[in-house]
Structure formats: structure tokens, C-alpha cells
Backbone as XML, in Angstrom:
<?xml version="1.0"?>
<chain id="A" units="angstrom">
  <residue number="1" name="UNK">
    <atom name="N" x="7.817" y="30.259" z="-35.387"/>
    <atom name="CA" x="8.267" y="30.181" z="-34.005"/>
    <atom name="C" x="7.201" y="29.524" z="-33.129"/>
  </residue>
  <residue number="2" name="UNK">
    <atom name="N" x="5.837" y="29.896" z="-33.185"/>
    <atom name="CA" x="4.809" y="29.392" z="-32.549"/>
    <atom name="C" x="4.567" y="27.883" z="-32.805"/>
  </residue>
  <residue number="3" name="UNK">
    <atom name="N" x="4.874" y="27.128" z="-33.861"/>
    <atom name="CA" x="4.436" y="25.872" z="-34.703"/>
    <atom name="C" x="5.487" y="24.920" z="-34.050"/>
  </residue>
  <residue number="4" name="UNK">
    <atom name="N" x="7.206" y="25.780" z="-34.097"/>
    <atom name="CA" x="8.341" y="24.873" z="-33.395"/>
    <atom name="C" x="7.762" y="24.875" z="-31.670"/>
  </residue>
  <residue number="5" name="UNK">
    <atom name="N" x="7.361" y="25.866" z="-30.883"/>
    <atom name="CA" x="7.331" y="26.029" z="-29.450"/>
    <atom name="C" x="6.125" y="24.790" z="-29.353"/>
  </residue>
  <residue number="6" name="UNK">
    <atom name="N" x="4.999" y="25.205" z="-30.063"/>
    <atom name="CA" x="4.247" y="23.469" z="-30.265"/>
    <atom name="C" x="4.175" y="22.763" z="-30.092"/>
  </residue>
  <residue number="7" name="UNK">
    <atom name="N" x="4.914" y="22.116" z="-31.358"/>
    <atom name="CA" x="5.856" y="20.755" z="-31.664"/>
    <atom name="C" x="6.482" y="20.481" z="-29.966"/>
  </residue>
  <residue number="8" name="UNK">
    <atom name="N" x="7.386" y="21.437" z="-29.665"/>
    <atom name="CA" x="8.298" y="21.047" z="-28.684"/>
    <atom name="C" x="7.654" y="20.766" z="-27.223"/>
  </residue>
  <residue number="9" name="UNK">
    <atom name="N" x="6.666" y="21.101" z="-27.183"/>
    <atom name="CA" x="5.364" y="21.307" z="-26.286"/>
    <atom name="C" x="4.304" y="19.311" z="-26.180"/>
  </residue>
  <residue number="10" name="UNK">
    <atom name="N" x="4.484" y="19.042" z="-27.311"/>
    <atom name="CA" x="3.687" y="17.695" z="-27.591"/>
    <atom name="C" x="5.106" y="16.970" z="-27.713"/>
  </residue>
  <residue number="11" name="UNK">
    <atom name="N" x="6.205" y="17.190" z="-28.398"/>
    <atom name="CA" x="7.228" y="16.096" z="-27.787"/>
    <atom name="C" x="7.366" y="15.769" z="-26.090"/>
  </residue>
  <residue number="12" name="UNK">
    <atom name="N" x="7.347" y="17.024" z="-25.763"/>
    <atom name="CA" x="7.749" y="17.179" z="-24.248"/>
    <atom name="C" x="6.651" y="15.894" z="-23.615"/>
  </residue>
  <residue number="13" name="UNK">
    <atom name="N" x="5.577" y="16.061" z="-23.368"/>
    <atom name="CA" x="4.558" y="15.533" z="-23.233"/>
    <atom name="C" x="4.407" y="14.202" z="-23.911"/>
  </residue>
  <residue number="14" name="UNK">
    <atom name="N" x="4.839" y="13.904" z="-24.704"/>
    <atom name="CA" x="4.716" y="12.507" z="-25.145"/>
    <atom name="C" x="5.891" y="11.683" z="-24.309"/>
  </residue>
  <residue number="15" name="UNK">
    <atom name="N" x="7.129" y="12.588" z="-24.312"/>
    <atom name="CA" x="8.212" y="11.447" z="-23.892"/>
    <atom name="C" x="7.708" y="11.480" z="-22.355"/>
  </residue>
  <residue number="16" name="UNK">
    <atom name="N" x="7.148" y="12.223" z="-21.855"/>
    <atom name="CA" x="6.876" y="12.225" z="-20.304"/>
    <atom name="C" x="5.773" y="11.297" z="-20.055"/>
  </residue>
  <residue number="17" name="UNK">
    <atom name="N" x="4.926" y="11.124" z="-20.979"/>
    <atom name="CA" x="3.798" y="9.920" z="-20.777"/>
    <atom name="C" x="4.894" y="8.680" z="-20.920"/>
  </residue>
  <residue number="18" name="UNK">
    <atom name="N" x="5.433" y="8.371" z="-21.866"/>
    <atom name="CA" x="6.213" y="7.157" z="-22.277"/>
    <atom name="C" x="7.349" y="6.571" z="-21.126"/>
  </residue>
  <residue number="19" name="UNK">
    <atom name="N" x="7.387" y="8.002" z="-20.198"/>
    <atom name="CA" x="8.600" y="7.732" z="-19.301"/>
    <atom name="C" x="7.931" y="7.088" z="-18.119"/>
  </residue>
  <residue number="20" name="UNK">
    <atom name="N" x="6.434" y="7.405" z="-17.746"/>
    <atom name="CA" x="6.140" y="6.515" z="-16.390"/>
    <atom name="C" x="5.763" y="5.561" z="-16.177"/>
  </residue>
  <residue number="21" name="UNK">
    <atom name="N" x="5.470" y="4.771" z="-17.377"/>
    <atom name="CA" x="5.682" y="2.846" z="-17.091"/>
    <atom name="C" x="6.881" y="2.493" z="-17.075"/>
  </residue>
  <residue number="22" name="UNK">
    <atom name="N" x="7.815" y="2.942" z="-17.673"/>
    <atom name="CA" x="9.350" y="2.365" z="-17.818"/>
    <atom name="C" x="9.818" y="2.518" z="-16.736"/>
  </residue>
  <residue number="23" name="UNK">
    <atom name="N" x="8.950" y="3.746" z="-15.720"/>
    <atom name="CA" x="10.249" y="3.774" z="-14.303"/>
    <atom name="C" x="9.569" y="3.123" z="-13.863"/>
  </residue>
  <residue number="24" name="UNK">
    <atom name="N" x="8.350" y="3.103" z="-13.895"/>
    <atom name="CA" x="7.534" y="1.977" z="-13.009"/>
    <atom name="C" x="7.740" y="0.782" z="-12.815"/>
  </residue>
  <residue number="25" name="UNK">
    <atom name="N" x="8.340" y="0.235" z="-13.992"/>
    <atom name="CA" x="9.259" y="-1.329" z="-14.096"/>
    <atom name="C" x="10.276" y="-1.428" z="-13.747"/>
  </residue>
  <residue number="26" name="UNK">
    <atom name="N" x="10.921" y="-0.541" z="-13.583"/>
    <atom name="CA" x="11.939" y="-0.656" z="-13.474"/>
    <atom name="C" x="12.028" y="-0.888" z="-11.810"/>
  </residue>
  <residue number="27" name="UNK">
    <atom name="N" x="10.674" y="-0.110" z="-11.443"/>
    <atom name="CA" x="11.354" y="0.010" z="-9.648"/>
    <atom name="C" x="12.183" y="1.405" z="-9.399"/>
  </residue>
  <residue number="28" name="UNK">
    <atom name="N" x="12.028" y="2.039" z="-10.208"/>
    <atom name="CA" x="12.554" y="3.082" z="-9.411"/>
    <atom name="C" x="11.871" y="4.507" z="-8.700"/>
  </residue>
  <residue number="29" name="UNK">
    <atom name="N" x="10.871" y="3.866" z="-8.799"/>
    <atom name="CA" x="10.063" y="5.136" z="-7.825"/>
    <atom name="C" x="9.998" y="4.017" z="-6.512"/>
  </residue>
  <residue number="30" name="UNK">
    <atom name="N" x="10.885" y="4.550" z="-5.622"/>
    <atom name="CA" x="11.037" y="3.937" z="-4.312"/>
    <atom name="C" x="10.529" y="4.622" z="-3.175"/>
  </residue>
  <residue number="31" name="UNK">
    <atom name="N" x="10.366" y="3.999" z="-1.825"/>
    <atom name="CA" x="10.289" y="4.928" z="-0.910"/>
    <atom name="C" x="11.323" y="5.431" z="-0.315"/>
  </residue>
  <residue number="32" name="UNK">
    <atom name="N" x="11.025" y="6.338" z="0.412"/>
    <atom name="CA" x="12.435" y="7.553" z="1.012"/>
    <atom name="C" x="13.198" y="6.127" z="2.145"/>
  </residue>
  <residue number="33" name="UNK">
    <atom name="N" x="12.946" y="5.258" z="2.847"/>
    <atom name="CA" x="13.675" y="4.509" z="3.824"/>
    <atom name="C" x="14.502" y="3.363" z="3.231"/>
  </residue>
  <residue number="34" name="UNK">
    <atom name="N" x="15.482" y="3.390" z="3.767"/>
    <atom name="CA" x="16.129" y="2.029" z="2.976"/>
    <atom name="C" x="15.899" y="0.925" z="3.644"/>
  </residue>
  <residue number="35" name="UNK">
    <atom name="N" x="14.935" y="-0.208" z="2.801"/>
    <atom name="CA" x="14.695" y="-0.954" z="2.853"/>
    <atom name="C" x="15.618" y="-2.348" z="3.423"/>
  </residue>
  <residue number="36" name="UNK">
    <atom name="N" x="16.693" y="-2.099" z="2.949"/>
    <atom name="CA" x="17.630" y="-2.891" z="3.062"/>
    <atom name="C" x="18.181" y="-3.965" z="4.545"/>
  </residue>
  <residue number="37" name="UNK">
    <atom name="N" x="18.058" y="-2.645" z="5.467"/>
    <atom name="CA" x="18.328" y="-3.234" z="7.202"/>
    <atom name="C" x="16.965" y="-3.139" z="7.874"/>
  </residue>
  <residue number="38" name="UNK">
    <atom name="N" x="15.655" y="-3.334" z="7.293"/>
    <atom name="CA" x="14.709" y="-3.195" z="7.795"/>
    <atom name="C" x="13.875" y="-4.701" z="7.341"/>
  </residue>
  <residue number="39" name="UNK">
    <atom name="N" x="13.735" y="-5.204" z="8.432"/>
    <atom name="CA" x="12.632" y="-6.400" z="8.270"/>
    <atom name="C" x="11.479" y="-6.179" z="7.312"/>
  </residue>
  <residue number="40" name="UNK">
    <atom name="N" x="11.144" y="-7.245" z="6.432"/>
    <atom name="CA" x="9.622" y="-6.909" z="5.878"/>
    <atom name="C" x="8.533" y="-6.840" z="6.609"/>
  </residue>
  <residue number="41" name="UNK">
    <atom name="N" x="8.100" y="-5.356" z="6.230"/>
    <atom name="CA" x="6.700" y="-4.935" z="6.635"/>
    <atom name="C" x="5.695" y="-4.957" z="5.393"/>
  </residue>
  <residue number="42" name="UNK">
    <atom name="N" x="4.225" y="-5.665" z="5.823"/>
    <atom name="CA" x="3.238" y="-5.824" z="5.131"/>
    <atom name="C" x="2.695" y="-4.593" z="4.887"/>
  </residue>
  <residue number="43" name="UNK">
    <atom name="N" x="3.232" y="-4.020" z="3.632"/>
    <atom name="CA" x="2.734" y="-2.912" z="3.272"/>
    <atom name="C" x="1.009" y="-2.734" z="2.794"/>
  </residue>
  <residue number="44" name="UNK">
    <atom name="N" x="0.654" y="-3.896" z="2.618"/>
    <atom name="CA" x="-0.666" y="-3.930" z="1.981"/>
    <atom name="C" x="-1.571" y="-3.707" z="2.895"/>
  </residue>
  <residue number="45" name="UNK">
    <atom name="N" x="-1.315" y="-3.989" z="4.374"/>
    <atom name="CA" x="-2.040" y="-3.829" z="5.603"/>
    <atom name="C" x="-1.939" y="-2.316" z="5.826"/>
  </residue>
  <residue number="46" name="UNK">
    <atom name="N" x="-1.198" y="-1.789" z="5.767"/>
    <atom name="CA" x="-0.490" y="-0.593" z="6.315"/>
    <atom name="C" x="-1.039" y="0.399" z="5.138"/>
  </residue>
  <residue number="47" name="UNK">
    <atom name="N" x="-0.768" y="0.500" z="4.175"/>
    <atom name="CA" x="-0.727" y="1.885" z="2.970"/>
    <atom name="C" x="-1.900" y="0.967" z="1.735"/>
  </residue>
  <residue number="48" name="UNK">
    <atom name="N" x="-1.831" y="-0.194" z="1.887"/>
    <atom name="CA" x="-2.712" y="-0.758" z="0.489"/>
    <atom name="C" x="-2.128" y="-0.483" z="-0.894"/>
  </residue>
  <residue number="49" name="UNK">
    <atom name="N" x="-0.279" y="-0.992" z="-0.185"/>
    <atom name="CA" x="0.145" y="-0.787" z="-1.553"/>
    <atom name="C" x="0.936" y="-2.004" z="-1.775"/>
  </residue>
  <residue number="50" name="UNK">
    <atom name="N" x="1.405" y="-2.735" z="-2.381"/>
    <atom name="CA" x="1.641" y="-4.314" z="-3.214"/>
    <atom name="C" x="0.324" y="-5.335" z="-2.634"/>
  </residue>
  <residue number="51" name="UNK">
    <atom name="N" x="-0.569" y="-5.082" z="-2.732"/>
    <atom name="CA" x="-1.830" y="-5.924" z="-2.558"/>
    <atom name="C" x="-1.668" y="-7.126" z="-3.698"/>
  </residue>
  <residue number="52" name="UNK">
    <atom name="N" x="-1.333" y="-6.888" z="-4.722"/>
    <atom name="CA" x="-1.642" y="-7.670" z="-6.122"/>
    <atom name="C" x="-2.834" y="-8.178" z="-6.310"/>
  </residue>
  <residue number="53" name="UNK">
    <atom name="N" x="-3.043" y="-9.488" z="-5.554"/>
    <atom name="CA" x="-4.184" y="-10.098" z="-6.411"/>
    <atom name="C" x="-4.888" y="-10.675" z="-4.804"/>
  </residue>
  <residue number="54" name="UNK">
    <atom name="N" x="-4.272" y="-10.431" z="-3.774"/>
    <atom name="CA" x="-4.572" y="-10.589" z="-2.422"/>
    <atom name="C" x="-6.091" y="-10.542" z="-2.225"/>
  </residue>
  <residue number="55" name="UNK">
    <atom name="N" x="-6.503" y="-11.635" z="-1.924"/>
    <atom name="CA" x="-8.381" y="-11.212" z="-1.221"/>
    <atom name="C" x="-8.029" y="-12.038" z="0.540"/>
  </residue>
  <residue number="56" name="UNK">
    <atom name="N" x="-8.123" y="-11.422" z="1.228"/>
    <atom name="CA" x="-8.947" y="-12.169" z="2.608"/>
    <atom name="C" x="-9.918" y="-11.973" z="2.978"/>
  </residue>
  <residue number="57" name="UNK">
    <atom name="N" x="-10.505" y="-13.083" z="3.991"/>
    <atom name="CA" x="-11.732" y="-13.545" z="4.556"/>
    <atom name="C" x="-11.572" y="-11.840" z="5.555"/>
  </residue>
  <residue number="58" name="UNK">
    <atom name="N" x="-12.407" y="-11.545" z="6.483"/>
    <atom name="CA" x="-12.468" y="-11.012" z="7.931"/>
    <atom name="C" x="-11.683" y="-11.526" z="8.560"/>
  </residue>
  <residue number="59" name="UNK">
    <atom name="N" x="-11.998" y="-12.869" z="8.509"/>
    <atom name="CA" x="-10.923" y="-13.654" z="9.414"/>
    <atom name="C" x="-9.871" y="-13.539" z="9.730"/>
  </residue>
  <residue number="60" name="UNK">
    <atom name="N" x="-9.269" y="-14.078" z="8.048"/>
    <atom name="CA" x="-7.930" y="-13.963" z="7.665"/>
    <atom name="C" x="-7.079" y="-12.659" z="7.988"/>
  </residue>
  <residue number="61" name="UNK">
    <atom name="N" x="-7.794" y="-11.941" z="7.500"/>
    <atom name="CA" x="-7.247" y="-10.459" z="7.671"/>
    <atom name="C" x="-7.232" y="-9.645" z="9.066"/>
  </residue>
  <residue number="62" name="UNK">
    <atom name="N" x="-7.744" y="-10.110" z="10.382"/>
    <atom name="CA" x="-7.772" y="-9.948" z="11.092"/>
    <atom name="C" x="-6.086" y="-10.927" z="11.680"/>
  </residue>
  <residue number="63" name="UNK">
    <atom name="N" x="-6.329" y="-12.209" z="11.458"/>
    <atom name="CA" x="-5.186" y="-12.757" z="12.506"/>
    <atom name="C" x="-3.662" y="-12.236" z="11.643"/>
  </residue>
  <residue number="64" name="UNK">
    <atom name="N" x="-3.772" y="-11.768" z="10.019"/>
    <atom name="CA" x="-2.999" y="-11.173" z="9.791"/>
    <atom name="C" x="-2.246" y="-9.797" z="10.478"/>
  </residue>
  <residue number="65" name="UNK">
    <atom name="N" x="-3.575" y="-9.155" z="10.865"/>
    <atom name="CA" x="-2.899" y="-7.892" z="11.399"/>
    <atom name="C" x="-2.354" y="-8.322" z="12.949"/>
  </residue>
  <residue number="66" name="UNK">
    <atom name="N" x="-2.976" y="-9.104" z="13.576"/>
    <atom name="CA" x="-3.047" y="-9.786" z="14.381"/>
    <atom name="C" x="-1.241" y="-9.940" z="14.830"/>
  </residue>
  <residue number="67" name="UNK">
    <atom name="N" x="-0.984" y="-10.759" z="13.803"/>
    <atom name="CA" x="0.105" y="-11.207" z="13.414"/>
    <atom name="C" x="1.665" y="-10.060" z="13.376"/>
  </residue>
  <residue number="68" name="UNK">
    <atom name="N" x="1.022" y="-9.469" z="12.219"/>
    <atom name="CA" x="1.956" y="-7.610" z="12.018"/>
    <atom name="C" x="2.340" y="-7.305" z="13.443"/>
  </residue>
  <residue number="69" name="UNK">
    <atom name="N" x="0.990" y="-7.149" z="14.207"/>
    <atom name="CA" x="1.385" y="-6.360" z="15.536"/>
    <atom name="C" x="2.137" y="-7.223" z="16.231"/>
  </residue>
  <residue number="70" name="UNK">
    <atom name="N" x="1.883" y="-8.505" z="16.567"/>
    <atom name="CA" x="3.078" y="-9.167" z="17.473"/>
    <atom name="C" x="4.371" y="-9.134" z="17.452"/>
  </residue>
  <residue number="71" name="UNK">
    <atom name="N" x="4.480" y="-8.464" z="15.925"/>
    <atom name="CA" x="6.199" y="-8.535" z="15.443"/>
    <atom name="C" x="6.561" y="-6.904" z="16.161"/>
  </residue>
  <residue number="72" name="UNK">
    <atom name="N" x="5.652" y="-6.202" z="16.660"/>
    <atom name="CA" x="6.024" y="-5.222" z="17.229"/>
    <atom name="C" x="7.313" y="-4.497" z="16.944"/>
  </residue>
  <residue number="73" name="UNK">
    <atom name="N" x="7.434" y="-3.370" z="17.804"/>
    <atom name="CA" x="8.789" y="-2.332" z="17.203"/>
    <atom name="C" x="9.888" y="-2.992" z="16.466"/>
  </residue>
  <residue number="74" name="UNK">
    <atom name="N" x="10.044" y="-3.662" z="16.578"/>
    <atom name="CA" x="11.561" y="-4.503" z="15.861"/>
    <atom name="C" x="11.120" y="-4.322" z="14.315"/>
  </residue>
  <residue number="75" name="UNK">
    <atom name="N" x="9.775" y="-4.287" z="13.602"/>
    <atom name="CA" x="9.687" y="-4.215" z="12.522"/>
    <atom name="C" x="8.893" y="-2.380" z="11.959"/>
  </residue>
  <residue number="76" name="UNK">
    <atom name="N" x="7.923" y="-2.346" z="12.996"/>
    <atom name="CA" x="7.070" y="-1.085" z="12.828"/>
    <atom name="C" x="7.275" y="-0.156" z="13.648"/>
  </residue>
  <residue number="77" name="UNK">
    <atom name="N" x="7.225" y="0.894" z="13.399"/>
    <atom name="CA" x="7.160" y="2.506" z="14.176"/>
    <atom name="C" x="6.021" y="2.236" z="15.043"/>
  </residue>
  <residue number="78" name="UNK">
    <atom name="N" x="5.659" y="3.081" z="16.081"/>
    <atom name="CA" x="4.568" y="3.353" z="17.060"/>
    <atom name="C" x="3.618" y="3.984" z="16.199"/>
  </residue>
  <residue number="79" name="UNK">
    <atom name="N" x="3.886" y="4.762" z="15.471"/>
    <atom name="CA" x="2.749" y="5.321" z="14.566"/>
    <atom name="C" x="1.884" y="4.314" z="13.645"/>
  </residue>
  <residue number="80" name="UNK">
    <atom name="N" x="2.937" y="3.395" z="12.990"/>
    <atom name="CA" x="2.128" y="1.813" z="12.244"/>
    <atom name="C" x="1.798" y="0.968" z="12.946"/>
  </residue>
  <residue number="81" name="UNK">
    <atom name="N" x="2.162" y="0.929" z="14.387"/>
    <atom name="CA" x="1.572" y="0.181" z="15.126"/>
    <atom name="C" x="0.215" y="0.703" z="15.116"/>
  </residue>
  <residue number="82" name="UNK">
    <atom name="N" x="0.680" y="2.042" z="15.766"/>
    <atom name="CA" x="-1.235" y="2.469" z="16.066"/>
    <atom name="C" x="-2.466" y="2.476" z="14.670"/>
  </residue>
  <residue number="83" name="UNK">
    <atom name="N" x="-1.636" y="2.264" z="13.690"/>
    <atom name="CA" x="-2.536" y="2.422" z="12.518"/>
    <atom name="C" x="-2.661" y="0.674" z="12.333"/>
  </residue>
  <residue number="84" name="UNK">
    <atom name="N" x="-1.932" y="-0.207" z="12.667"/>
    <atom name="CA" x="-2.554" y="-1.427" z="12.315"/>
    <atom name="C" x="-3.605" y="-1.454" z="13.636"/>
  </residue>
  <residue number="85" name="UNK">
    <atom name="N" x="-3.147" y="-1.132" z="14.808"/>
    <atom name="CA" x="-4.190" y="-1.169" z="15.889"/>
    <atom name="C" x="-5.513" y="-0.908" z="15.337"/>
  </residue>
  <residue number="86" name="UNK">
    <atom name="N" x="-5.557" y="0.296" z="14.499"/>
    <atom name="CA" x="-6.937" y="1.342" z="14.109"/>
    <atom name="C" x="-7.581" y="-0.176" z="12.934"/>
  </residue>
  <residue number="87" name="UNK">
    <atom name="N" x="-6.648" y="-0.203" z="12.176"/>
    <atom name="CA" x="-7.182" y="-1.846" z="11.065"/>
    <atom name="C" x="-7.977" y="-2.721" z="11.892"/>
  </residue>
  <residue number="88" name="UNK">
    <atom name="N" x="-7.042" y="-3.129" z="12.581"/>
    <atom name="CA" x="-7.532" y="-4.178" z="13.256"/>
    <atom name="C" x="-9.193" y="-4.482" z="14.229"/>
  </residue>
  <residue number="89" name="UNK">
    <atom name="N" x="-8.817" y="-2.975" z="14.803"/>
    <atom name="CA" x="-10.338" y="-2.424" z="15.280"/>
    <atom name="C" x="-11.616" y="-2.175" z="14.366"/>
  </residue>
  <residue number="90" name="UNK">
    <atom name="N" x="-11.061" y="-1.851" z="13.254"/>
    <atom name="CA" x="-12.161" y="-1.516" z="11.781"/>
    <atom name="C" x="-12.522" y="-3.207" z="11.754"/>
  </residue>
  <residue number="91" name="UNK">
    <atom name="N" x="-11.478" y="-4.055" z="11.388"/>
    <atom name="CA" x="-11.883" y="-5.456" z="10.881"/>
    <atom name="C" x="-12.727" y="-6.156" z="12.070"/>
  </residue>
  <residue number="92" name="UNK">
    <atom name="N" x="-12.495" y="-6.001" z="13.152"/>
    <atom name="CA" x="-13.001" y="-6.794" z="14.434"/>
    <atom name="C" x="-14.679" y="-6.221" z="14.457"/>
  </residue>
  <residue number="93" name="UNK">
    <atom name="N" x="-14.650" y="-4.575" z="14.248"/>
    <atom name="CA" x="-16.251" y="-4.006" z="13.830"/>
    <atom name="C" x="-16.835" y="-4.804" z="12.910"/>
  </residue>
  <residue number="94" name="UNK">
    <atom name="N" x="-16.066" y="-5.073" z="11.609"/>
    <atom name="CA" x="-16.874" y="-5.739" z="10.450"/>
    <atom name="C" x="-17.476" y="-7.131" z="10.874"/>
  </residue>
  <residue number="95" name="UNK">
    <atom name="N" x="-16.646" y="-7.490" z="11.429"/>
    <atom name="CA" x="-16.990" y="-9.055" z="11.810"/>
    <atom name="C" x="-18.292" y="-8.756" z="12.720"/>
  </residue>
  <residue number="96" name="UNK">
    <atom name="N" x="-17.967" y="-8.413" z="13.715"/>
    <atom name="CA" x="-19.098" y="-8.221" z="14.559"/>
    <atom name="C" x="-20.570" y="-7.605" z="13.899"/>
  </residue>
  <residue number="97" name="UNK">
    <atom name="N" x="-20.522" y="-7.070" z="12.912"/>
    <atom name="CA" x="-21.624" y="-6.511" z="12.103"/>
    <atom name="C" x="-22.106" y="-7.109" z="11.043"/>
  </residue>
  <residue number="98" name="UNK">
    <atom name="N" x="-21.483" y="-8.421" z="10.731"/>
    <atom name="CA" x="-21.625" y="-9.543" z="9.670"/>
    <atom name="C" x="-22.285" y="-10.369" z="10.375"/>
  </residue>
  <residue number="99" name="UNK">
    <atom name="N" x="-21.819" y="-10.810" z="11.964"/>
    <atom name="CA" x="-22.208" y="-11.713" z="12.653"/>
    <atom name="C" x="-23.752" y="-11.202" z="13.204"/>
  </residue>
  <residue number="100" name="UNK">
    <atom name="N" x="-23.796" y="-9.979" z="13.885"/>
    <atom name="CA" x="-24.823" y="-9.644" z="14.152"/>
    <atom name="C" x="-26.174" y="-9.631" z="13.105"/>
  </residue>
  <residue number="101" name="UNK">
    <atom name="N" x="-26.062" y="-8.889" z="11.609"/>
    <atom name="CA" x="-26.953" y="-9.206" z="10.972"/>
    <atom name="C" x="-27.334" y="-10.365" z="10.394"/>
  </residue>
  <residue number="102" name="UNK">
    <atom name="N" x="-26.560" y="-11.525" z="10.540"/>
    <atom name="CA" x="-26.914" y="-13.043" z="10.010"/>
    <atom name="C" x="-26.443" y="-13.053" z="8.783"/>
  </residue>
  <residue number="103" name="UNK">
    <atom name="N" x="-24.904" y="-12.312" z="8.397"/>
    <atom name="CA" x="-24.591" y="-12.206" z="7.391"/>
    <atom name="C" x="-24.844" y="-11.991" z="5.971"/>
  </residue>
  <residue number="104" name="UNK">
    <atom name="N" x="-25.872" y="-11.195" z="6.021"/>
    <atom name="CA" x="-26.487" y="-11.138" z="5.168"/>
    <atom name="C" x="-26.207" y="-9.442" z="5.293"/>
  </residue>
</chain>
């Protein structure tokens, strides 16, 4: 009885490892909002999630957020606004602290 509860114990566990790349491809771990009637929002700015292979300058990444915010409520909540606001303020510090030490 102990040897079958086991067994059934390491199957369990194997098919559950095997199961979270397959949903992962599949796309079906989604978020709770439907995407569907909602404009694209740059999630990578926002949560740092579909980044892929993305690098920007300070620069870049500044007139990006830059950018996010002009599209204002029609695309983002007041709450992602204020959190790209908070980005944007972090990136505008960096710059200024790159520039000030002679980039180095």
C-alpha cells in the first residue's frame, strides 16, 4: 500500500512538472482582463513582462514611457499611469546621475 501511494505520489509530480511548459505554449496562463477591446499596453514598461530580447538606451526608454503616458486613459488606468509616471521619474534620475558623474 505504501510503495502504490509512492508511485502515485512521483507520477503525480512528474505529470505536473511536464504540464507547465505545455500551458506555457500554449498561452494559456492569461491575465484576468480581456484583452480583446483594450488597446495595446506596453507591458514590459509596466510589469517587465514580454520584454524578450528588448535592451534600451536611458534615452530610449525614457521617450518610450514618455510616449505610454501620452496615450493616456484611453489605454491605461490612473494607477499605470502613476506607475509609468514613478518609471519615468526613476529613468530621468538615472540619466541625470550618468550625466553628472561623466558617465562613468
Amino acid at each position: 500500500m505504501r510503495r502504490m501511494l509512492r508511485k502515485l505520489a512521483l507520477l503525480t509530480a512528474a505529470l505536473m512538472i511536464m504540464a507547465v511548459p505545455v500551458l506555457a505554449e500554449e498561452g494559456s496562463v492569461k491575465t484576468f482582463t480581456d484583452e480583446s477591446n483594450q488597446p495595446n499596453k506596453d507591458e514590459c514598461l509596466l510589469v517587465a513582462m514580454n520584454c524578450g530580447l528588448q535592451v534600451d538606451s536611458i534615452q530610449q526608454r525614457i521617450e518610450r514611457i514618455q510616449k505610454e503616458i501620452g496615450r493616456g486613459t484611453d489605454v491605461y488606468t490612473t494607477n499605470e499611469l502613476r506607475i509609468l509616471n514613478d518609471r519615468l521619474e526613476d529613468a530621468n534620475k538615472t540619466l541625470e546621475n550618468i550625466i553628472n558623474s561623466g558617465g562613468a
